[in-house]
C-alpha positions in Angstrom: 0.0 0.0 0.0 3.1 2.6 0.9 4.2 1.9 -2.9 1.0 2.1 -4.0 0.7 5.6 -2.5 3.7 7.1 -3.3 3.1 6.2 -7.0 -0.3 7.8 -6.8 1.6 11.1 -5.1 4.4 11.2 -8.0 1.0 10.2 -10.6 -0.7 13.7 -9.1 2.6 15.9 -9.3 3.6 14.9 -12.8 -0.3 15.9 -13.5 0.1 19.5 -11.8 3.2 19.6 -13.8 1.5 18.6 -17.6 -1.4 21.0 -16.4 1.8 23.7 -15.8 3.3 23.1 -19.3 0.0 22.9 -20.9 -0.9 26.7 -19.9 2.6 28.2 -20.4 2.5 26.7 -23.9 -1.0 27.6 -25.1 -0.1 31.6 -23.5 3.1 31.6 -26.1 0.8 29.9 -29.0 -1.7 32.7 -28.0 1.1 35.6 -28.3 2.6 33.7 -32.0 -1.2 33.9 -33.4 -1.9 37.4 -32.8 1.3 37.7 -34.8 0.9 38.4 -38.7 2.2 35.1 -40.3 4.6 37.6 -42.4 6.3 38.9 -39.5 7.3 35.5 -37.2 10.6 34.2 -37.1 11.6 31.7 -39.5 12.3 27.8 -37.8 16.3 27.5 -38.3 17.2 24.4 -40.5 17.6 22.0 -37.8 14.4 23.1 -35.7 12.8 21.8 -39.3 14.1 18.5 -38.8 13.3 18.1 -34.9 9.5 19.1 -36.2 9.6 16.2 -38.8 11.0 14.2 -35.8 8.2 14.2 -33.9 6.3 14.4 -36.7 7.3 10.9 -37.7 7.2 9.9 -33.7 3.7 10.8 -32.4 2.6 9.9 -36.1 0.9 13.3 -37.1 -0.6 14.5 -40.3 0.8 16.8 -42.4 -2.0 19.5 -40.8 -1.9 18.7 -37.6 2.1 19.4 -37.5 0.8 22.9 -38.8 -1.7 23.8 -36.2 1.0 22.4 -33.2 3.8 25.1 -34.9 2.0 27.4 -36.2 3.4 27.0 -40.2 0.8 26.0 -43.0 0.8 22.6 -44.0 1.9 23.0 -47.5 5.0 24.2 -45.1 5.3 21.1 -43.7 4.9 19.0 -47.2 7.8 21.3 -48.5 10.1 20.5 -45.7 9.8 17.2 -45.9 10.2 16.6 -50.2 13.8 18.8 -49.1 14.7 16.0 -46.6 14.5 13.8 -49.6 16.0 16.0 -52.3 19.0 16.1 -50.0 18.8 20.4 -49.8 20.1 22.5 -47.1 16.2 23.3 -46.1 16.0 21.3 -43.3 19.4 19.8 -42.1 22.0 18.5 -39.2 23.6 21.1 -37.1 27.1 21.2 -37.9 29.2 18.7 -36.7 32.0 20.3 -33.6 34.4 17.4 -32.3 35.9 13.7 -33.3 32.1 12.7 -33.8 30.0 14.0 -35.6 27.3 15.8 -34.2 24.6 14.2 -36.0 25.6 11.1 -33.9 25.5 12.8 -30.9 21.9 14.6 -31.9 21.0 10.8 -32.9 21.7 9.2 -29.8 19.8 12.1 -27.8 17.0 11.5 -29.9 16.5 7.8 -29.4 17.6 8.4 -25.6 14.2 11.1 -25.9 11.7 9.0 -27.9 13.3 5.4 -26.1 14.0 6.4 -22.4 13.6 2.9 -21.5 16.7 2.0 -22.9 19.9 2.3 -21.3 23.5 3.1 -22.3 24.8 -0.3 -23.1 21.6 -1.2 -24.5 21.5 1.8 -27.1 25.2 1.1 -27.4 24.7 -2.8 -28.5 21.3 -1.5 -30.8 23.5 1.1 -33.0 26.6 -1.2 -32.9 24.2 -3.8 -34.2 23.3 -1.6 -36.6 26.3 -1.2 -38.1 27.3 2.1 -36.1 29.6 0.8 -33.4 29.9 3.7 -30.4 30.7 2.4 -26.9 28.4 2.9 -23.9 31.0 5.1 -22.2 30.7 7.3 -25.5 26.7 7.0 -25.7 26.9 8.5 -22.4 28.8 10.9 -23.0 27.0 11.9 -25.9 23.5 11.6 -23.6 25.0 13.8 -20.5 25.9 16.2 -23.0 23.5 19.4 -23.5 21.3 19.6 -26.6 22.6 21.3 -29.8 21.8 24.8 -29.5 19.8 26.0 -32.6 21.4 29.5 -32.1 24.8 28.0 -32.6 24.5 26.3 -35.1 24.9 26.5 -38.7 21.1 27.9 -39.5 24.0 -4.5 -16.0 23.1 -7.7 -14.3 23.8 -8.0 -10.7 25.6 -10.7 -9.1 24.3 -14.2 -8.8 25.1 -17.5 -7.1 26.7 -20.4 -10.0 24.2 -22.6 -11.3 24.7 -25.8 -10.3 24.0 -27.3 -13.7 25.9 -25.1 -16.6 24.6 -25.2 -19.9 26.8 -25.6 -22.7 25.0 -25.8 -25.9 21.2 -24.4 -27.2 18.5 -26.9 -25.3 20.6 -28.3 -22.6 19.2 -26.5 -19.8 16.0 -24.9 -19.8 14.0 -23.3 -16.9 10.8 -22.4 -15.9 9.1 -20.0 -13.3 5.5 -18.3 -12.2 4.8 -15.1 -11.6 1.2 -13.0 -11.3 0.7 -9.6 -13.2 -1.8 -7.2 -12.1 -4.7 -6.6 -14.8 -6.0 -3.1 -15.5 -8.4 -4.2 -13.0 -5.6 -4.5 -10.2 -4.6 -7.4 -7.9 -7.6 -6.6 -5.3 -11.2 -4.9 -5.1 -12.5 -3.1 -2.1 -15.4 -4.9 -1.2 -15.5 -9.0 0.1 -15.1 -12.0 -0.4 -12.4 -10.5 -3.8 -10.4 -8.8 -1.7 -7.4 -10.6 -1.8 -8.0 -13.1 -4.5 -4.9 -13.3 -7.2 -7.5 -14.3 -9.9 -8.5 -13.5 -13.2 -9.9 -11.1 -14.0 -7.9 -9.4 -11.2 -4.7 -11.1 -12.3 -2.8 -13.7 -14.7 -0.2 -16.1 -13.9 2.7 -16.3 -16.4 4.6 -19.3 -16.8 7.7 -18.1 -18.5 10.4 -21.3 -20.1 14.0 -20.0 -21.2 17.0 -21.4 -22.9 19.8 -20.7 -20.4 22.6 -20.9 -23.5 21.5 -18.5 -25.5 19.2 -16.8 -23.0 16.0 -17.3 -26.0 12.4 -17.8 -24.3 11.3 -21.0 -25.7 7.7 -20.0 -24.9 4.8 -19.2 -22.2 1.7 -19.8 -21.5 -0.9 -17.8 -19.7 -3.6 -19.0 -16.6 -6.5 -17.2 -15.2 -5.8 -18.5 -12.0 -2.7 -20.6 -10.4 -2.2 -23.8 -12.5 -2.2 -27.3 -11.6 0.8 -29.7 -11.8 -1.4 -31.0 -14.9 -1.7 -28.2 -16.4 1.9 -27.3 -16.2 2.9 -30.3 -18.0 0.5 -30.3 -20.8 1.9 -26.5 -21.6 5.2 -28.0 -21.3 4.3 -30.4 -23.8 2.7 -27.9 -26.0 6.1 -25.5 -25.8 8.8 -28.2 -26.7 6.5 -29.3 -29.5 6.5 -26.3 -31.0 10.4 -26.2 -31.0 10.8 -29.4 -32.0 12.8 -30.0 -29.0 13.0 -31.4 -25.5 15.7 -30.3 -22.8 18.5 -32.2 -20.8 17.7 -30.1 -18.0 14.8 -28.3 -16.5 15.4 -25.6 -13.7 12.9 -25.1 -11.4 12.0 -23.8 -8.1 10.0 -26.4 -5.5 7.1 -25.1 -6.0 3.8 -27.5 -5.7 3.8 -27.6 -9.3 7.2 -28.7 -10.1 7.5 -31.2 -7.4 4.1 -33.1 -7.9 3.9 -36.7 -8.7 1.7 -35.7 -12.3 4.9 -33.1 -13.4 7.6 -35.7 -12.4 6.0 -38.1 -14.2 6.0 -36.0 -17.4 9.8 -35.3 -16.9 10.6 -38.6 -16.6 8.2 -39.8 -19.2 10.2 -37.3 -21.5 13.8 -38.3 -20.3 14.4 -34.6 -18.8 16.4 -34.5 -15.4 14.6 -32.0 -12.9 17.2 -29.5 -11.0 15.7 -27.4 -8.2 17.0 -23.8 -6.8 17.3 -23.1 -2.9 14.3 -22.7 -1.4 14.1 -19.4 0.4 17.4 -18.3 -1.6 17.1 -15.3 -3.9 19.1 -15.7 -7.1 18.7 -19.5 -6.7 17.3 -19.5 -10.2 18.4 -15.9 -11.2 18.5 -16.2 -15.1 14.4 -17.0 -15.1 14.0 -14.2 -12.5 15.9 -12.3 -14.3 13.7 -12.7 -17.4 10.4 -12.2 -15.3 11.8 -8.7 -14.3 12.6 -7.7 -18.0 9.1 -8.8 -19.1 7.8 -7.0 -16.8 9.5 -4.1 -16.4 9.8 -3.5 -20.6 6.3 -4.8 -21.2 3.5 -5.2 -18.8 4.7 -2.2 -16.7 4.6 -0.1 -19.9 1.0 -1.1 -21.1 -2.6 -1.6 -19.9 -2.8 -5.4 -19.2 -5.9 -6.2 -20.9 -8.3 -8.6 -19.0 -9.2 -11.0 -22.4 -6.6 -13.9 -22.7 -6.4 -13.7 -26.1 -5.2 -10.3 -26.1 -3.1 -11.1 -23.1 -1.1 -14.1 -25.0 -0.9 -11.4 -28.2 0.6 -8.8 -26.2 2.8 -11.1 -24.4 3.8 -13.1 -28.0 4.7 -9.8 -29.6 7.2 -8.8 -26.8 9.0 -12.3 -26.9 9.1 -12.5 -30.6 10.9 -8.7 -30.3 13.1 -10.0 -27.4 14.8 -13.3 -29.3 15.1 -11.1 -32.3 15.6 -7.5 -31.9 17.0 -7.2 -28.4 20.6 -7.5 -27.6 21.9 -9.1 -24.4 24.5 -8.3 -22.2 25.5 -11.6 -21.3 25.5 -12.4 -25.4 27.9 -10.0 -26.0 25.5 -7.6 -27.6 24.2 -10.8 -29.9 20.0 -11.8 -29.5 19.4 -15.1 -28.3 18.0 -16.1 -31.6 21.2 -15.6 -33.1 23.0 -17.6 -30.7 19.9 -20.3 -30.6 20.1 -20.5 -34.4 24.0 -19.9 -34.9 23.6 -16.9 -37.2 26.6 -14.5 -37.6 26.0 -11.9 -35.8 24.8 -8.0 -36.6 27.6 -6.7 -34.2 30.5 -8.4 -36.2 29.3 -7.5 -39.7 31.2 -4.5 -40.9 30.9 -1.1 -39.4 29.9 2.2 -40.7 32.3 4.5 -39.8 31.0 8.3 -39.1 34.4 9.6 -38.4 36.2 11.8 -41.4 39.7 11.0 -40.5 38.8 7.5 -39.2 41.5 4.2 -40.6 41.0 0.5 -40.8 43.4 0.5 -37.8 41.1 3.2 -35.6 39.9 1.3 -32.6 36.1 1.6 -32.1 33.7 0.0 -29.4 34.0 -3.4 -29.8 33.7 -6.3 -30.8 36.3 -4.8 -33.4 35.2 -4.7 -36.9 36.8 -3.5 -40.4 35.1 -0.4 -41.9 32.3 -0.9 -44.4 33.3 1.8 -47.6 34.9 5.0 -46.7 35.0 6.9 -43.2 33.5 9.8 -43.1 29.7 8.0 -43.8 26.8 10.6 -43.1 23.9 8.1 -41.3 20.2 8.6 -40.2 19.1 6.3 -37.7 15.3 5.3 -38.1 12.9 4.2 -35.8 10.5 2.0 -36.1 7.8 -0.2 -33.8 7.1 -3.6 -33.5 3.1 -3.6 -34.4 3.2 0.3 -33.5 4.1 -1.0 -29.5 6.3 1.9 -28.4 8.0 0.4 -25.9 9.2 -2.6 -28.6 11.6 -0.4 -31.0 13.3 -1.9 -33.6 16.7 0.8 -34.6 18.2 1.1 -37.7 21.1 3.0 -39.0 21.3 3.9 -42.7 23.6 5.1 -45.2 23.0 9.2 -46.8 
């Protein structure tokens, strides 16, 4: 309940403070309007592009761009054909030290419009991408201040060893529970739901990961908690679908994982049970640790919906980004599904190298990679969303 408050404190102050923003902005639209259109300052070059920038983010129409700034919309239209005629319309501020300063306005703007991502996870995204900056310089780039239109031209905590280490894809898999709130919340005021963890209050998440390449093999969603039976038949269901059965399965000793119907499925299917401490935190840290990202990028960032179907969509979609679009740590900046599948990966293909003066020799963040054409390469870096889900953004950089 004390987190509960203090969430709902910091929900009314960051309200006062929209409310705030929203009145000092619509008193300077007021003062622009009365303005003859003749007489108002021109946007500088790159103010053009940060408009076409949030054009492209909050997905606005060509009209709506020109009521928010004030600018007709055949204004907007025109400012756009120049970004693709490659004219000095709208444009980059100019660049001021080793790196250019497009990449520094780049990674500002995806540290703006993506603040759920971190330093080394931007870092691993762009390096993926072809443009390799370490986090060190990311956040460098991030602490600086924002280009000045005026001046310009116009990590995993520590855990106790596994006792079982996997050593290739599907040798030692785990699976854990956990309960996330609906829109509805965990509880109602009034008896006897008061404290019941049920749908549509709830849903439990069973959650089954590869611990070698860190890939979630699948999931499968309850209204209420499962059964030891119904455990094993969606254990059944998940390694048919990948064609596949583990060595290993990690577990804690819960009633599910030691009952008599789950033990008999595991030994039914040749797979050797392994159990973490009970009471130890960390016991079974890689599937904790993938029940804190789900959450914490997915069903922390959206309204749960209460129908299942929606529920196992939702959920699908940010797995599916996860194996495939999200670099891990532990990987060393590779996805799980291009260590699952033993693709070469994104971070060791050739890199595009932004610096002018910039050799084949010229260390860059690693891992170490030759330079793809000549140094010197002007980028843009576009965003994009997986099924328009903001908080699953897929990065890519591209050649000018």
């Amino acid at each position: 309940m004390c987190d509960g408050l203090r969430l709902r404190v910091e929900n009314d102050r960051l309200q006062a403070e929209i409310n705030l923003l929203k009145q000092e902005l619509a008193i300077k639209d007021a003062r622009i309007v009365r303005l003859d259109p003749k007489k108002r300052s021109h946007y500088l070059p790159s103010e053009r592009l940060e408009i076409l920038m949030i054009r492209a983010v909050r997905g606005w129409s060509s009209g709506q761009v020109a009521k928010r700034f004030h600018v007709t919309a055949q204004t907007i239209i025109n400012w756009t054909r120049s970004v693709e005629n490659g004219d000095d319309t709208v444009q980059m501020p100019e660049r001021t030290n080793r790196y250019p300063d497009f990449v520094r306005y780049s990674v500002q703007q995806l540290k703006a419009f993506c603040p759920m991502l971190g330093r080394y996870k931007i870092a691993d995204i762009l390096t993926r991408a072809g443009l390799h900056l370490s986090a060190s310089t990311v956040k460098r780039c991030i602490d600086e201040p924002p280009i000045e239109p005026s001046k310009s031209v116009e990590p995993t905590s520590p855990s106790s060893p596994s006792t079982v280490q996997a050593w290739y894809s599907n040798h030692v898999w785990s699976v854990d529970f956990s309960v996330v709130a609906s829109c509805d919340g965990l509880w109602t005021p009034w008896s006897p739901n008061a404290l019941t963890q049920v749908h549509p209050y709830s849903w439990y998440i069973m959650l089954v990961i590869d611990h070698f390449s860190r890939r979630m093999m699948g999931f499968a969603v309850f209204e209420q908690e499962p059964t030891a039976s119904q455990v094993a038949s969606s254990m059944e269901r998940i390694c048919t679908e990948n064609n596949v059965k583990p060595k290993y399965l990690i577990s804690d000793q819960g009633v599910q994982s030691v009952a008599d119907e789950f033990r008999v499925w595991c030994k039914t299917n040749d797979i050797k049970q392994r159990f973490g401490a009970i009471g130890k935190h960390g016991s079974i840290a890689v599937t904790e640790m993938m029940i804190l990202t789900y959450k914490d990028g997915c069903t922390r960032r959206i309204l749960v919906p209460i129908s299942r179907s929606e529920m196992i969509h939702e959920t699908h979609l940010f797995f599916e980004w996860y194996n495939e679009f999200r670099p891990h740590m532990s990987l060393d900046g590779k996805t799980p599904n291009e260590v699952y599948f033993k693709r070469r990966a994104a971070n060791a293909k050739p890199r595009i190298e932004t610096r002018p003066l910039a050799k084949h020799s010229t260390p860059c963040a690693a891992p170490r990679t030759c330079i793809a054409g000549r140094a010197g390469a002007k980028v843009k870096v576009r965003l994009e969303f997986l099924e328009g889900r903001r908080h699953l953004p897929i990065i890519k950089v591209e050649r000018i």
